[in-house]
C-alpha positions as CSV (number, residue, x, y, z in Angstrom):
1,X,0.0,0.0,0.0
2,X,1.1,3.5,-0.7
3,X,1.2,6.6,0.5
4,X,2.0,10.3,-0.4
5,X,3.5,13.9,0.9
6,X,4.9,16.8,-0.2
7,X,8.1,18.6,0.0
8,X,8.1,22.0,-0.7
9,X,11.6,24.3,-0.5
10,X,13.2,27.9,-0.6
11,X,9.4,29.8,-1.2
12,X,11.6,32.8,-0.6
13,X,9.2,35.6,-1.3
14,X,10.0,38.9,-2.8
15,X,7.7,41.2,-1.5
16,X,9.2,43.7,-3.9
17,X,8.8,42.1,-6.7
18,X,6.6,44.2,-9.6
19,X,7.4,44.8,-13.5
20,X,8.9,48.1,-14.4
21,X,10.2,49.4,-17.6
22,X,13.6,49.8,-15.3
23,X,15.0,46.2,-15.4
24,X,17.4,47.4,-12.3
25,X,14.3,48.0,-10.0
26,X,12.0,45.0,-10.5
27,X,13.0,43.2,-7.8
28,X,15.9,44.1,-4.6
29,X,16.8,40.3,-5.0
30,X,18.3,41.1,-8.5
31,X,20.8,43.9,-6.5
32,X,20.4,45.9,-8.9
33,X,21.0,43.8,-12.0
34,X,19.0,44.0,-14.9
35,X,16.1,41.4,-14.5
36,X,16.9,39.2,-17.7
37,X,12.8,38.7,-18.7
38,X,10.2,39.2,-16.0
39,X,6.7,38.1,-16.2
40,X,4.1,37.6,-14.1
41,X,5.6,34.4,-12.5
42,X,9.1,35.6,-12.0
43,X,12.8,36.4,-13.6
44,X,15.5,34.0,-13.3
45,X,17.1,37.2,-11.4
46,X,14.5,37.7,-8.6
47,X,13.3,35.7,-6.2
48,X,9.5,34.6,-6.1
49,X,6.8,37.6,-6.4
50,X,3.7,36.1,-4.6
51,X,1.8,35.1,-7.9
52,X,4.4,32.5,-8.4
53,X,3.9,30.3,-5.1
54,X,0.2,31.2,-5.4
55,X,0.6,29.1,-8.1
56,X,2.7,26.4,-7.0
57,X,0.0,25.9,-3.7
58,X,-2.8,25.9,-6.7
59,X,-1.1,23.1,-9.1
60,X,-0.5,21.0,-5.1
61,X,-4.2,21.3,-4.7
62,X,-5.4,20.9,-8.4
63,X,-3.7,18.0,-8.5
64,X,-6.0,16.0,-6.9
65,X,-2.8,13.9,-5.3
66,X,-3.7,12.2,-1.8
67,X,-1.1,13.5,0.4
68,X,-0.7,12.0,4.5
69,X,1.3,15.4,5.3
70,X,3.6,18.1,3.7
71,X,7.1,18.5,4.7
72,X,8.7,22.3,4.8
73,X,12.1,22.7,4.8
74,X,12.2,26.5,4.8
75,X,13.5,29.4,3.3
76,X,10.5,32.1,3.3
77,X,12.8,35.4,3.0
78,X,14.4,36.7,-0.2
79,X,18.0,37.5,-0.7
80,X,18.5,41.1,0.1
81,X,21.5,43.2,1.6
82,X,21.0,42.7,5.2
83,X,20.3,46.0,5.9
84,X,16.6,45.6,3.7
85,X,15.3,43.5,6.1
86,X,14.6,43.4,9.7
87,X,13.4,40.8,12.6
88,X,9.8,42.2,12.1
89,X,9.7,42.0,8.4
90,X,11.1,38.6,8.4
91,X,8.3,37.5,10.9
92,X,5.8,39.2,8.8
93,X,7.1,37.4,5.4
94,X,7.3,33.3,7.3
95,X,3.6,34.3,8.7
96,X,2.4,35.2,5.2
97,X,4.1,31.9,3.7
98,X,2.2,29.9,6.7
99,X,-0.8,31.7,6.9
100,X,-0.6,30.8,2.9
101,X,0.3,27.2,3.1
102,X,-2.9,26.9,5.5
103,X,-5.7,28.6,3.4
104,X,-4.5,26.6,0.7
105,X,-4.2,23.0,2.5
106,X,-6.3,23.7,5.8
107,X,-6.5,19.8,6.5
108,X,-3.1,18.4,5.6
109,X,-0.8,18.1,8.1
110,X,2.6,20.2,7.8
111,X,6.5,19.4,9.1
112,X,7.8,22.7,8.7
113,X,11.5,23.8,9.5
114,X,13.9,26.7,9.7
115,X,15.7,27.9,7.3
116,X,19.1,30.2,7.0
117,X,17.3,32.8,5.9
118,X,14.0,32.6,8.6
119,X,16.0,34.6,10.8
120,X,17.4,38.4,10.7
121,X,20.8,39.1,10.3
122,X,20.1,35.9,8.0
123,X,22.1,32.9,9.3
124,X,22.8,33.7,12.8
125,X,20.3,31.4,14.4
126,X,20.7,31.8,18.2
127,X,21.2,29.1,20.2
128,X,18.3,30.1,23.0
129,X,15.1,31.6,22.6
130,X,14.8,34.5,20.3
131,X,12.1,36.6,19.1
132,X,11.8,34.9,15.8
133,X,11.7,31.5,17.4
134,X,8.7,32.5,19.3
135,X,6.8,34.3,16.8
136,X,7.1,31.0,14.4
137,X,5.8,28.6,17.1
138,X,2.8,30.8,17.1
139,X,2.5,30.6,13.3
140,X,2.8,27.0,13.6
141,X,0.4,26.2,16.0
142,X,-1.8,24.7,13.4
143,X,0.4,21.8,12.5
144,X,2.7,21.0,16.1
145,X,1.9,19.7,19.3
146,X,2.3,21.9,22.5
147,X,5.5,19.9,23.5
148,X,6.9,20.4,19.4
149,X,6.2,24.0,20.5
150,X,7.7,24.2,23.8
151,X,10.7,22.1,22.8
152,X,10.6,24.6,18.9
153,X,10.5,28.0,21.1
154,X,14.2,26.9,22.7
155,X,15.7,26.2,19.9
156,X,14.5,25.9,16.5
157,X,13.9,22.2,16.3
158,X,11.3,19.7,17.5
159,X,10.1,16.0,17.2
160,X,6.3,14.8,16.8
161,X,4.6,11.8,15.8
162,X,3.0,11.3,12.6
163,X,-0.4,9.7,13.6
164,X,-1.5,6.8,11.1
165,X,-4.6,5.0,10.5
166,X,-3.1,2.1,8.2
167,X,0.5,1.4,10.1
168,X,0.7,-0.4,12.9
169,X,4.1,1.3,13.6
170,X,4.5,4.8,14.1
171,X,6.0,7.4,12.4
172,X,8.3,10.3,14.0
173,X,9.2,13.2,11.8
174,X,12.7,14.9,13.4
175,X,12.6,18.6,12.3
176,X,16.8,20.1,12.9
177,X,17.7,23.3,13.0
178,X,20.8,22.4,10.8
179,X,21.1,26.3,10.6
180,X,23.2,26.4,14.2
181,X,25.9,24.1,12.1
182,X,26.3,26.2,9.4
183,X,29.5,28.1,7.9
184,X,28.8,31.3,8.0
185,X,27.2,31.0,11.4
186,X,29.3,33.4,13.6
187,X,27.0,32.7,17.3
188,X,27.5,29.3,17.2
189,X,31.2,28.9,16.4
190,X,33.2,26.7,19.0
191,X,30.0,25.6,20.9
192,X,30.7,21.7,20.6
193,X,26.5,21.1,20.9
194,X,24.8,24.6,20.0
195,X,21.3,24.6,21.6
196,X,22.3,20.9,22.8
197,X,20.5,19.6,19.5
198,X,22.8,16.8,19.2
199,X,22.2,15.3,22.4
200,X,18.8,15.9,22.3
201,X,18.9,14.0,18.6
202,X,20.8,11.0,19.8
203,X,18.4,11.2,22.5
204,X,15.0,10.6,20.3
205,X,16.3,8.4,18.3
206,X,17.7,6.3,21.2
207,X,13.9,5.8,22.2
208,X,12.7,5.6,18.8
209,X,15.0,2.6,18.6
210,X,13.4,1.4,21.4
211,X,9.6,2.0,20.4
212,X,10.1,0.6,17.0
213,X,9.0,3.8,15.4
214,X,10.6,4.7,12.1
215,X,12.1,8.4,11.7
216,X,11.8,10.8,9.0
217,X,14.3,13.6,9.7
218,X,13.8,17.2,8.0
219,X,16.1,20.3,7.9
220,X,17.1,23.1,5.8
221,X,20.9,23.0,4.9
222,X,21.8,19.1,4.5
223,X,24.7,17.5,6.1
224,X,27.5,15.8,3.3
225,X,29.2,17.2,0.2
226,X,27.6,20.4,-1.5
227,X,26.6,19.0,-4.7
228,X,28.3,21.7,-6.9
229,X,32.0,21.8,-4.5
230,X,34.4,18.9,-4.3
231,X,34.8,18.1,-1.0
232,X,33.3,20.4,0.8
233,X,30.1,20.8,3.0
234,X,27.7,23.1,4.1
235,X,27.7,22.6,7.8
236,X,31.0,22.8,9.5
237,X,32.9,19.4,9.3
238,X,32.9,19.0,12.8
239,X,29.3,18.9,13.2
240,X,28.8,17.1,10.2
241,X,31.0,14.5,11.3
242,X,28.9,14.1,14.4
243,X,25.8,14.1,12.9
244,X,27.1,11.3,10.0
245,X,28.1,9.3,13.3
246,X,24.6,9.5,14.9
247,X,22.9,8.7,11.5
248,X,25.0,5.4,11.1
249,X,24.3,4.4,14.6
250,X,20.3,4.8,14.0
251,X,20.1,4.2,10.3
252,X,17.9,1.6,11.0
253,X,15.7,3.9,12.4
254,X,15.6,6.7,9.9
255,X,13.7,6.0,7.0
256,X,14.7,9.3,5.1
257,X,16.2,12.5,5.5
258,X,15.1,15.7,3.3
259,X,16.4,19.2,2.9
260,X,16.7,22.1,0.8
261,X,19.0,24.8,1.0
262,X,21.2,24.2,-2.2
263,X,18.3,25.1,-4.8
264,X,19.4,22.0,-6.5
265,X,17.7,18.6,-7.2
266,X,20.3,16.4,-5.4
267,X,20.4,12.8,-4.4
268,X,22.8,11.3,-1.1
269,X,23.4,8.0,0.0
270,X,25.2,7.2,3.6
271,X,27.3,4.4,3.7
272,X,28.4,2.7,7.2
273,X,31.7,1.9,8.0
274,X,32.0,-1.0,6.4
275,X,30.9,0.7,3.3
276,X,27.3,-0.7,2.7
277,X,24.5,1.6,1.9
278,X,22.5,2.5,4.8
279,X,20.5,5.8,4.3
280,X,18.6,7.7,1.9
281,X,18.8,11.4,1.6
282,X,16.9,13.6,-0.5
283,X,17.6,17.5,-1.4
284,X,14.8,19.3,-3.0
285,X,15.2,21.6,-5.7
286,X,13.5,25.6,-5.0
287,X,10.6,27.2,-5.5
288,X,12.3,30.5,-6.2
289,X,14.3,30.3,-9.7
290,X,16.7,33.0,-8.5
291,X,20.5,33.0,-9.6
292,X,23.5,34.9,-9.1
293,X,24.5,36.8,-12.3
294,X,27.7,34.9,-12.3
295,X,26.1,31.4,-12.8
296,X,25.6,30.5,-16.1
297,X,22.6,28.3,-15.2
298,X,19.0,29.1,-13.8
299,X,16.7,26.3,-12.2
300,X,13.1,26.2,-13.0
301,X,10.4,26.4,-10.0
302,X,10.0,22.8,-8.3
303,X,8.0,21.1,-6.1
304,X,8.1,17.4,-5.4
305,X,6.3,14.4,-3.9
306,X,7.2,11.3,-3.0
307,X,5.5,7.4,-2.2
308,X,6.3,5.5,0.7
309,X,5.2,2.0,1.8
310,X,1.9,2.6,4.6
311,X,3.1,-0.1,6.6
312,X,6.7,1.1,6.8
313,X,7.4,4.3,5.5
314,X,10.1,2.8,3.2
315,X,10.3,5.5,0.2
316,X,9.1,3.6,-2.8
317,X,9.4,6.5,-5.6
318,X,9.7,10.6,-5.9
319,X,7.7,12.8,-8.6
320,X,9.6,15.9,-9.7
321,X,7.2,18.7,-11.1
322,X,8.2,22.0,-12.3
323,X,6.7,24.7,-14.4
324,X,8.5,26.3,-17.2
325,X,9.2,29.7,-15.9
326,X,10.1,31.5,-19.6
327,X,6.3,29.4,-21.0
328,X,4.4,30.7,-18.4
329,X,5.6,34.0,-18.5
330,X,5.6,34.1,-22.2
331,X,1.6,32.8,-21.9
332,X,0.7,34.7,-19.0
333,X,-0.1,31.1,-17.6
334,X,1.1,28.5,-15.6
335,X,1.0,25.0,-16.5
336,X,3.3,22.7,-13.6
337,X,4.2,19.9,-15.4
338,X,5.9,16.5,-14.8
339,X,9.4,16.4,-14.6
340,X,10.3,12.6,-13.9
341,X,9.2,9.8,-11.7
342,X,12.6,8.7,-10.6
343,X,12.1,5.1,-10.3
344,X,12.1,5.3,-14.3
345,X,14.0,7.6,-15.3
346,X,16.8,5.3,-13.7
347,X,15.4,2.5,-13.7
348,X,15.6,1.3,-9.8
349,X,12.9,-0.5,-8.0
350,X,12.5,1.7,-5.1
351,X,14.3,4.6,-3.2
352,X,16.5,2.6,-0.6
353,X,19.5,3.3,0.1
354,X,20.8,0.1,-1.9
355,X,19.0,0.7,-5.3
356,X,20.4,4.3,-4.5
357,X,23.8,3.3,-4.5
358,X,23.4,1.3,-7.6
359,X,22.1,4.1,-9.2
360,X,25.0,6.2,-7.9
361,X,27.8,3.6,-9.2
362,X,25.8,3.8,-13.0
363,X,26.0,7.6,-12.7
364,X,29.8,7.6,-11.7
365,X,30.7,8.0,-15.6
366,X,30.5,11.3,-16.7
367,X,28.9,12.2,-19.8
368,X,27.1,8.9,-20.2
369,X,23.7,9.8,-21.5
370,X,21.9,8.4,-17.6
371,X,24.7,11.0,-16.4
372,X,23.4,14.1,-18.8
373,X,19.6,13.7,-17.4
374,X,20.5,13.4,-14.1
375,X,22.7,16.7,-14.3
376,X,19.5,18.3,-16.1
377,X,17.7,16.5,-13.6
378,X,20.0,18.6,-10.9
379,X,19.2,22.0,-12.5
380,X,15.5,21.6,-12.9
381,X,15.5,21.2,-16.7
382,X,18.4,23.6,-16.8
383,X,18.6,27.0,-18.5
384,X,21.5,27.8,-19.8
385,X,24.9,26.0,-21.5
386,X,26.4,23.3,-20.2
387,X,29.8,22.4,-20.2
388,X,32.0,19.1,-19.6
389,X,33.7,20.2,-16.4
390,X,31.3,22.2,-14.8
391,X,29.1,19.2,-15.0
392,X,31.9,16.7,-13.2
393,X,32.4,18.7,-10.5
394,X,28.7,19.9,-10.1
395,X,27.3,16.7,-9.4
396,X,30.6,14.7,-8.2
397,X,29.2,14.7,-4.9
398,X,26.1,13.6,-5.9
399,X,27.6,10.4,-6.8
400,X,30.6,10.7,-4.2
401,X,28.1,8.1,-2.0
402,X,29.5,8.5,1.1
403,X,28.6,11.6,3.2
């Protein structure tokens, strides 16, 4: 038997976002670039105007797709110079996102999580209570428990179970605040367990373990390689070394782990110390098409949902929409179409972590034509040229299976 959910990523509305004859001023995410073609839905130089996740939320729910829950891994804010935004503004923008996601899916049950950018100066998530922390709990009242609240409102994390009606085993979704590990992180540097998140983590999944529930563990910035920089991660090694360790120890546990935060479609496996596949971990691709003017590729606006076994929560399969951000602008439209179902577009029976790594070792030859749709795959249906090197090194730690 199967069952559904979402995974939305990186909304990050631009509330300035309107069309102007002066290309510089359609949007402060561009920084004053010239917005290459805006429409309606967007430029591949802003981040999201509103009409743009309006219609995202509007494809989920057209689409008739029976989904148990929605996971969030967040990103609400645009990227501005710091000095655009404020604590209240960026409270105001993760209400409107929630408030949003509620109108438009008022009985599906939501796993949200905290993003670099849910947070003002962006990236320096305290370690303590905080202003922001508080006012998001509120917003989330609608989807968490009062002891997901009480533990979210310390720290920006949280665990709650997943209630089914089918399993006779329960699911617990494990929301991180993977923001207190990251780089450019200046409050939480030397703290060897900022907000004690990593104790608290071995903690829940210590009596997971021992309550036979499976785990589903969400966050914004994933742990292993960035999939477009050779050996190098996003969190700081130290903590990602840690977290890796905890992972291995409970990967029979954890059934998945999903994240955002790289704007890229990207696929992970963790291998144990013997080498042997032992995890599955998922990055989604953005809702915001937004690029740098330096990169010679833009992404495509994604959403995705994935199937996982009722009894078990094994993930069985993943279907990648997007909507074609130059069409729908052109047509003053927008039509979300599929991208793939991955299961067939590489030809595996299922998303564990061993038809993963099979996958991974097929992909390991650069320029083979399963390697080519995979890297377009990575971009979103990719805008823009491609070249030989760029693509080795974009997705070598894609295929790099070990975190």
């Amino acid at each position: 038997m199967k069952g559904q959910f979402w995974h939305i990523s990186d909304l990050h509305l631009d509330p300035t976002y309107h069309i102007t004859p002066d290309r510089t001023k359609v949007c402060s995410s561009s920084k004053g670039a010239n917005a290459s073609n805006p429409g309606p839905f967007g430029d591949f130089l802003c981040d999201s105007p509103y009409e743009l996740i309006l219609s995202a939320f509007t494809f989920m729910k057209d689409s008739k797709q029976q989904a148990s829950f929605m996971i969030w891994t967040g990103d609400s804010p645009p990227h501005v110079p710091v000095e655009e935004l404020s604590t209240k503004l960026v409270i105001n923008i993760i209400g409107n996102m929630s408030s949003t996601i509620h109108s438009f899916f008022p009985d599906l049950q939501v796993f949200p999580a905290l993003g670099n950018h849910d947070y003002w100066p962006q990236d320096q998530l305290p370690v303590t209570t905080s202003e922001v922390y508080d006012a998001v709990a509120d917003f989330w009242k609608p989807w968490l428990t009062d002891e997901a609240i009480s533990t979210f409102r310390k720290g920006g994390f949280y665990t709650q179970l997943f209630e089914s009606n089918v399993s006779s085993e329960p699911l617990r979704i494990i929301s991180l605040n993977t923001n207190l590990y990251y780089s450019p992180n200046h409050v939480t540097v030397n703290i060897t367990d900022p907000a004690n998140q990593l104790a608290w983590l071995e903690g829940i999944l210590e009596a997971s373990s021992q309550k036979k529930e499976k785990v589903y563990v969400i966050g914004h910035v994933p742990i292993g390689y960035l999939p477009f920089a050779r050996n190098t991660t996003a969190i700081r090694e130290y903590y990602n070394e840690r977290l890796v360790k905890i992972f291995r120890k409970y990967s029979s546990v954890i059934a998945g782990q999903f994240f955002g935060h790289t704007h890229r479609d990207s696929i992970m496996v963790l291998l144990d110390e013997e080498e042997k596949p032992v995890n599955s971990l998922f990055v989604a691709p953005a809702v915001t098409p937004v690029k740098n003017v330096w990169q010679m590729e833009s992404n495509n606006p994604g959403v995705r949902l994935y199937q996982y076994d009722l009894l078990n929560y094994s993930l069985l399969d993943l279907w990648q929409f997007y909507l074609d951000l130059r069409d729908a602008n052109k047509k003053n439209e927008s039509n979300w179409k599929l991208e793939y179902i991955l299961t067939k577009a590489y030809g595996i029976e299922d998303l564990k972590p061993e038809s993963l790594y099979e996958m991974a070792k097929q992909l390991s030859v650069p320029h083979s034509t399963l390697f080519e749709q995979y890297y377009n795959n990575f971009i979103i249906v990719s805008i823009g040229k491609k070249h030989g090197d760029e693509i080795s090194n974009a997705v070598y730690a894609k295929v790099n299976q070990s975190l």
